[in-house]
TINU-229912 format. One line per 2 residues: number of its first residue (from 0); their letters; for each residue x, y, z of C-alpha. Coordinates in Angstrom, 2 decimals. Layout:
NUM) a) X/Y/Z | ...;
END
This chain:
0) xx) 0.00/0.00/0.00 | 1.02/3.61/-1.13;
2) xx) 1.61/5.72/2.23 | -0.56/8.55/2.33;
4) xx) 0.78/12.35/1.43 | 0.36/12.55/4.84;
6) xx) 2.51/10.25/5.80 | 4.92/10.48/3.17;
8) xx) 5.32/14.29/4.19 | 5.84/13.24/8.08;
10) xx) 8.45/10.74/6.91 | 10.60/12.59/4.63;
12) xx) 10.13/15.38/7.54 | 11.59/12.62/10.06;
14) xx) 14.33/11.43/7.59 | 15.66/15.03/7.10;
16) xx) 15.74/15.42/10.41 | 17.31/12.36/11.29;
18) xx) 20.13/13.13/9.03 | 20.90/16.38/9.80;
20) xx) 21.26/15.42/13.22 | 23.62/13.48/12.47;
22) xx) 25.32/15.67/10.89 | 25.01/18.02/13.83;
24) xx) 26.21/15.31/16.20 | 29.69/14.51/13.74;
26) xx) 30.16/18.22/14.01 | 29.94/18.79/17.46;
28) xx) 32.24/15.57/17.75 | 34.93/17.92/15.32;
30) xx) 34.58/20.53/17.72 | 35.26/18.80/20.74;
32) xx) 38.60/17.29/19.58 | 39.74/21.07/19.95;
34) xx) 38.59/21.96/23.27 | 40.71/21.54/26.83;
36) xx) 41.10/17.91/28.12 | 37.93/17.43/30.15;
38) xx) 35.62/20.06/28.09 | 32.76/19.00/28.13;
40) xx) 30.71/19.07/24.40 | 27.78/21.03/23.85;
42) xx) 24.25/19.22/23.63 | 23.39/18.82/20.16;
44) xx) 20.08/21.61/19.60 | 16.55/19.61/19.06;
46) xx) 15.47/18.76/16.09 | 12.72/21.79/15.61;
48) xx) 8.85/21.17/15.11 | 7.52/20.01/11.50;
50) xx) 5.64/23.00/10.08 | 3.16/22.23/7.09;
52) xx) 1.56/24.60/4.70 | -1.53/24.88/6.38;
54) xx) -4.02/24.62/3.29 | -3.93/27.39/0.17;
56) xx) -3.31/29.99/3.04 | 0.10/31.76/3.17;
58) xx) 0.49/30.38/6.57 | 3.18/27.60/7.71;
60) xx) 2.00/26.18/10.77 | 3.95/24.14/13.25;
62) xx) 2.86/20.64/14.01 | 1.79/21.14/17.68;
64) xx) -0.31/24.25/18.59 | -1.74/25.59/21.35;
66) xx) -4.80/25.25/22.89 | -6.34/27.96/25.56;
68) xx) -9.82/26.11/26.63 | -7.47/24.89/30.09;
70) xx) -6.25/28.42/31.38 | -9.96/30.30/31.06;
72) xx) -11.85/27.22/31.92 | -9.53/26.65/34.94;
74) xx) -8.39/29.91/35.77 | -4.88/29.79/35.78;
76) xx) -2.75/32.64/37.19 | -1.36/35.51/34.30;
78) xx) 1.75/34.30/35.84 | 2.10/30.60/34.87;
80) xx) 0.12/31.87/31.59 | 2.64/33.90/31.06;
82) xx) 5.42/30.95/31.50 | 3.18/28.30/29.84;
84) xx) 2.45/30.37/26.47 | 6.13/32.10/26.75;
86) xx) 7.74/27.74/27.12 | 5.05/27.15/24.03;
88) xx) 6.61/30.17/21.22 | 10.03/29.28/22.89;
90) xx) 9.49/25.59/22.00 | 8.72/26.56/18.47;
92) xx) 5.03/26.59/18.53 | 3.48/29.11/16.10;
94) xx) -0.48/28.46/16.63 | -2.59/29.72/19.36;
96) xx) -6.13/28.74/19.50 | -8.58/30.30/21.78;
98) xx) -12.18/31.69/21.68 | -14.45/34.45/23.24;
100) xx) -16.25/31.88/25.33 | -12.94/30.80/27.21;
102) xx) -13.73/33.34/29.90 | -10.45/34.98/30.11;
104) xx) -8.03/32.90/27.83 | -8.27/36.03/25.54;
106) xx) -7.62/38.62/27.74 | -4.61/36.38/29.25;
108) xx) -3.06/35.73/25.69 | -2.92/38.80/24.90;
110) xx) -1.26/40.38/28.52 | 1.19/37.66/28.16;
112) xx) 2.30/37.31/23.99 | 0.46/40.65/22.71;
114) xx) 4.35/41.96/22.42 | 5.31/38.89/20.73;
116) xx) 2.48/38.76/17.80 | 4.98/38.35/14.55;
118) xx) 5.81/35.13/16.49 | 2.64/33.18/16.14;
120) xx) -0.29/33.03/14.07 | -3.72/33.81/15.96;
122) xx) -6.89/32.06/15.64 | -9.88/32.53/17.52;
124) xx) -13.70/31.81/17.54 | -17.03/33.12/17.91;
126) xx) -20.85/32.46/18.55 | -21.81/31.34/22.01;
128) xx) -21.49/35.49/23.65 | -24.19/37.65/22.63;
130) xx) -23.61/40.99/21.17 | -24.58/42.59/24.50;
132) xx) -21.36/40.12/25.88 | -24.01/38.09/27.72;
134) xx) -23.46/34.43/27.30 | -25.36/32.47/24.97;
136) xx) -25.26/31.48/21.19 | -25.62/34.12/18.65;
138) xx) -25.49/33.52/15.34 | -26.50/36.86/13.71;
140) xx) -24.50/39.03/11.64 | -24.20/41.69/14.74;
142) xx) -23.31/38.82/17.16 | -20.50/37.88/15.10;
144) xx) -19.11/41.05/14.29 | -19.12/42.24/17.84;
146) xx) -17.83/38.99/18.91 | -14.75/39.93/16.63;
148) xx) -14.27/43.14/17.96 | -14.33/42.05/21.46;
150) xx) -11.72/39.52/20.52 | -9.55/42.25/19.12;
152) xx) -9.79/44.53/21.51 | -9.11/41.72/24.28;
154) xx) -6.18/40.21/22.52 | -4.55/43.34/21.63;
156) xx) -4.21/42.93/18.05 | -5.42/44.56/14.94;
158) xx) -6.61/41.74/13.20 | -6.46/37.42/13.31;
160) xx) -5.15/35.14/10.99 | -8.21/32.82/11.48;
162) xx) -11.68/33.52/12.45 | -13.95/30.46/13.37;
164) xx) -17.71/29.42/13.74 | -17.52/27.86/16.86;
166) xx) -19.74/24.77/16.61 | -22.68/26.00/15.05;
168) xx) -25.75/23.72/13.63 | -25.71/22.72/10.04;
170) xx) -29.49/24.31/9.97 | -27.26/27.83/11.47;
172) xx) -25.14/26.62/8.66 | -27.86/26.44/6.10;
174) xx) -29.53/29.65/6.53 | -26.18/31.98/5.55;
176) xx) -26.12/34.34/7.67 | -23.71/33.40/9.56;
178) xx) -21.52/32.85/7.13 | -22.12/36.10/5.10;
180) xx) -21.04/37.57/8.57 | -17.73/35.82/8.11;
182) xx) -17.35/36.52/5.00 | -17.79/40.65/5.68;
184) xx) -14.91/40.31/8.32 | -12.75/38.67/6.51;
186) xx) -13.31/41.72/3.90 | -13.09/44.66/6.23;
188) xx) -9.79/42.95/7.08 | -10.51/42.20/10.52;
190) xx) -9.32/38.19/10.22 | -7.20/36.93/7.24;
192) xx) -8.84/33.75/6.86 | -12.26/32.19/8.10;
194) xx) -12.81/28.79/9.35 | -15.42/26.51/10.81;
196) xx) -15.00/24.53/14.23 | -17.35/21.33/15.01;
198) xx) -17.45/18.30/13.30 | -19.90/15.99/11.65;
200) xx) -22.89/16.18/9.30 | -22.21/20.49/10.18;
202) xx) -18.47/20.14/9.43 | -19.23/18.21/6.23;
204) xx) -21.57/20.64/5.38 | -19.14/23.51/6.04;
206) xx) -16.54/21.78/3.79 | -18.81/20.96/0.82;
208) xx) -20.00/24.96/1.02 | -16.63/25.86/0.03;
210) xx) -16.86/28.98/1.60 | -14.54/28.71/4.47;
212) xx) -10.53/28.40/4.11 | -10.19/26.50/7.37;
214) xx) -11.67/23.53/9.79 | -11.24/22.62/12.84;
216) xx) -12.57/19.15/14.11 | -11.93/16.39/16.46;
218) xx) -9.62/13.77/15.65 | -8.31/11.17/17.78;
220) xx) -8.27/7.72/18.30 | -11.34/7.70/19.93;
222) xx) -13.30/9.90/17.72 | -12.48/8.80/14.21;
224) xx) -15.37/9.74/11.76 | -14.18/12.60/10.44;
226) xx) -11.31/10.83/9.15 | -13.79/8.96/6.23;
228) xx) -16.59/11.86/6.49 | -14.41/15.26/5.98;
230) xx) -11.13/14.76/6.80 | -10.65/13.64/2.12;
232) xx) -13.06/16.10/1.17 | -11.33/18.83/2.96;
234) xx) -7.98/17.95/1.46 | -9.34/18.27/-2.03;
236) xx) -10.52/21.71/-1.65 | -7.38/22.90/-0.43;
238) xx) -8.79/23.37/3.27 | -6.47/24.13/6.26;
240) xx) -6.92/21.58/9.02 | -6.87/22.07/12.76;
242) xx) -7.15/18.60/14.60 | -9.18/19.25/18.27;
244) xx) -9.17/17.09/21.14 | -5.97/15.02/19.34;
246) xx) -4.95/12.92/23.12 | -8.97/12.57/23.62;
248) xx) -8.90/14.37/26.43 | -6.25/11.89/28.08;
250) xx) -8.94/9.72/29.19 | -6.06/7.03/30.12;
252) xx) -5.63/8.27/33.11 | -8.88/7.63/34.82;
254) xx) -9.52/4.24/36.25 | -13.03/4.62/36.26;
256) xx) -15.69/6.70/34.65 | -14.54/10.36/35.15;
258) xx) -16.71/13.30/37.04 | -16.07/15.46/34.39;
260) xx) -18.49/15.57/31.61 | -17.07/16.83/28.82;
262) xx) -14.64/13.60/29.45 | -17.08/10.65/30.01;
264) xx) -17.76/9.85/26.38 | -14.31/9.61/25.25;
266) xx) -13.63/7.06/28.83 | -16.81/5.12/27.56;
268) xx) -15.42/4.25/23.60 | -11.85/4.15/25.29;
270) xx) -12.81/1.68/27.57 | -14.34/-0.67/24.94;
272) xx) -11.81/0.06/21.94 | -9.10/-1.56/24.97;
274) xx) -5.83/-0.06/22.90 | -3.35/-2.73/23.86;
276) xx) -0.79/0.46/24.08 | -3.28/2.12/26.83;
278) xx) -3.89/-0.72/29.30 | -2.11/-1.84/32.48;
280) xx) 1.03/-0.48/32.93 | 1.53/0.66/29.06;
282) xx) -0.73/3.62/30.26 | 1.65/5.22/32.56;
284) xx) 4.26/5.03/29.83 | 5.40/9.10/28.62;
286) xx) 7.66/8.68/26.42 | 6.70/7.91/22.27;
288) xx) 5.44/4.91/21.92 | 2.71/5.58/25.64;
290) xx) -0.77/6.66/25.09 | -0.29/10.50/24.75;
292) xx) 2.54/9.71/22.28 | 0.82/7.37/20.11;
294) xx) -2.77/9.75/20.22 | -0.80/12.68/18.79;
296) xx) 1.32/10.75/16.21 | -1.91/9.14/15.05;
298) xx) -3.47/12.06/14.86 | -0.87/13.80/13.23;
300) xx) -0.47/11.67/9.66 | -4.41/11.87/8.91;
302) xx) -5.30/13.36/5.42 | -4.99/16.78/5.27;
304) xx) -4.27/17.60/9.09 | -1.55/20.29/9.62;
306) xx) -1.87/21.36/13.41 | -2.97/19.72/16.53;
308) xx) -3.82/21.52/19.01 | -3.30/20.39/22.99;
310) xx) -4.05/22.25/25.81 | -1.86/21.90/29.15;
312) xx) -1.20/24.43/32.33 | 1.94/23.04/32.99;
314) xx) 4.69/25.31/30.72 | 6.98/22.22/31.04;
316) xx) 4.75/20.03/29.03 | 5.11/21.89/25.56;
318) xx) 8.68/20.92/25.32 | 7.79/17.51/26.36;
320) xx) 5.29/16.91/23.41 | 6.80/18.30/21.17;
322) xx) 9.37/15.69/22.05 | 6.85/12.87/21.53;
324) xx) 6.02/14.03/17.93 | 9.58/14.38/17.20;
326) xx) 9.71/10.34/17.34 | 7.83/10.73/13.89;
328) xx) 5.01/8.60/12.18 | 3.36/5.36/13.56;
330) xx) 4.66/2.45/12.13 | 1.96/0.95/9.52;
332) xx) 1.15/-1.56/11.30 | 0.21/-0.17/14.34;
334) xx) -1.93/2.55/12.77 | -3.38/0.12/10.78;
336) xx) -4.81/-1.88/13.90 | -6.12/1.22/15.62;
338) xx) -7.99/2.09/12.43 | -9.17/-2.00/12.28;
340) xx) -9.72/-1.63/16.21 | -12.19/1.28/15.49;
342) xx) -14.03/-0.03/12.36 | -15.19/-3.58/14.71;
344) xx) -15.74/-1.46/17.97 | -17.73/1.48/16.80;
346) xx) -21.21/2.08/17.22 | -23.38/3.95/14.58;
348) xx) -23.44/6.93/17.31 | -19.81/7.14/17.59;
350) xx) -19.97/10.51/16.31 | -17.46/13.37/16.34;
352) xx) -18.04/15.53/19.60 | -17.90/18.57/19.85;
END
């Protein structure tokens, strides 16, 4: 079998890395013949992120992006924001994903990166704040627009590179208005590019419209319809692809059914798809070939996907995934059972969540 473009761009990514590390590491071995007995040789620098032209935009995205849902849902301090999206840009992460609904996330991104903005490309989201700012879905051509301002204003900027329905019906879909709205932003020059987030019969309608330049959608290997659905049909049209939820929320790490909601039914497929990488002590394994490794290396050769984003509050955990995706592709094989493990397992309402 043929890999994939996909795949064949993650492994000639790998391979040129692989070599010139190499040839990094037979340099730094010329250098050290010169130094002082006892010197000791410089650490040979990381091989940086993969970035892939993220659709017909002009934008080259890294492979790991960052996700802001965790520091407004959870409040985190402005100080470890500050750290945590300052380790991110360090660690060569050029995406950062956030939204109006977040509760802060905005207003945090931009106190802590504002002064940084040449550094990272800027995509946010609208729909579920009214145009008063009250909270609740508003899919009208005033909702949206203020919704943009509001982001502007709050992350300090003049304009996004991507602006994104967050998750609205295909019948919102349907009825244009949204979309017009969208479409007069990205005109007036407020956002470069416009998008749509959710996933689905709405995503697959969104695609198909081919009025958007972007999609964002779940993918992950417990939440794999979008890979036959939209995942091929928004590679054709030249779509930029955001991957959502790419570690499935790390549902690994709960023994039992969590509290949390938004994580129960991700535990539920999890627990009956039984991942031979995921179970017993594999599970607590961090390093490439554990759960979190495997979920964003999956994720990460599916048609047409550019970026995944991952959330975190811990600024030391940027470094350490990009680390995991470093280890490159899945080998065949493997991906080739998860997708076999999914097509026996699944149940007709194993649809893409939100």
């Amino acid at each position: 079998m043929q890999p994939s473009n996909s795949r064949r761009d993650f492994l000639h990514t790998v391979t040129g890395f692989a070599a010139l590390a190499t040839l990094g590491s037979l340099a730094a071995q010329g250098r050290a013949l010169g130094q002082e007995p006892g010197a000791p040789a410089k650490a040979p620098e990381p091989k940086p992120l993969e970035r892939r032209k993220f659709g017909k935009t002009d934008m080259q995205v890294a492979l790991l992006g960052f996700g802001s849902a965790e520091i407004g849902y959870q409040k985190i301090e402005q100080g470890t924001v500050d750290k945590l999206l300052g380790a991110a840009l360090d660690a060569g992460l050029n995406v950062v994903d956030t939204a109006e609904c977040y509760l802060d996330a905005e207003l945090q991104i931009g106190a802590a990166i504002a002064h940084r903005r040449k550094d990272y490309h800027l995509f946010t989201k609208c729909g579920h704040i009214a145009a008063d700012g009250s909270r609740g879905n508003d899919w009208t051509t005033a909702g949206i627009l203020a919704s943009l301002e509001r982001s502007l204003k709050r992350l300090k900027t003049d304009a996004v590179d991507l602006f994104q329905l967050h998750s609205c019906s295909k019948e919102e879909l349907q009825k244009g208005e949204c979309i017009e709205a969208m479409e007069r932003a990205k005109k007036e020059g407020k956002t470069r590019y416009i998008g749509y987030s959710g996933d689905s019969a709405a995503a697959l309608f969104a695609v198909e419209s081919g009025r958007f330049d972007a999609l964002q959608t779940s993918v992950n290997f417990c939440d794999q319809e979008c890979i036959d659905l939209v995942l091929p049909k928004a590679k054709e049209r030249g779509m930029g692809v955001v991957a959502k939820r790419p570690i499935a929320n790390a549902v690994w790490r709960h023994e039992g059914l969590p509290d949390n909601g938004y994580h129960q039914e991700y535990w539920k497929r999890f627990d009956a798809l039984r991942y031979e990488f995921a179970q017993g002590e594999a599970r607590k394994r961090e390093d490439a070939d554990g759960p979190a490794g495997v979920a964003m290396r999956f994720t990460a050769m599916q048609p047409g996907v550019q970026v995944l984003i991952v959330g975190t509050t811990r600024p030391e955990r940027w470094k350490q995934n990009a680390d995991l995706l470093r280890a490159g592709p899945l080998s065949p094989e493997l991906e080739a059972r998860i997708r076999a493990r999914w097509k026996e397992v699944a149940k007709p309402d194993w649809i893409g969540q939100t």
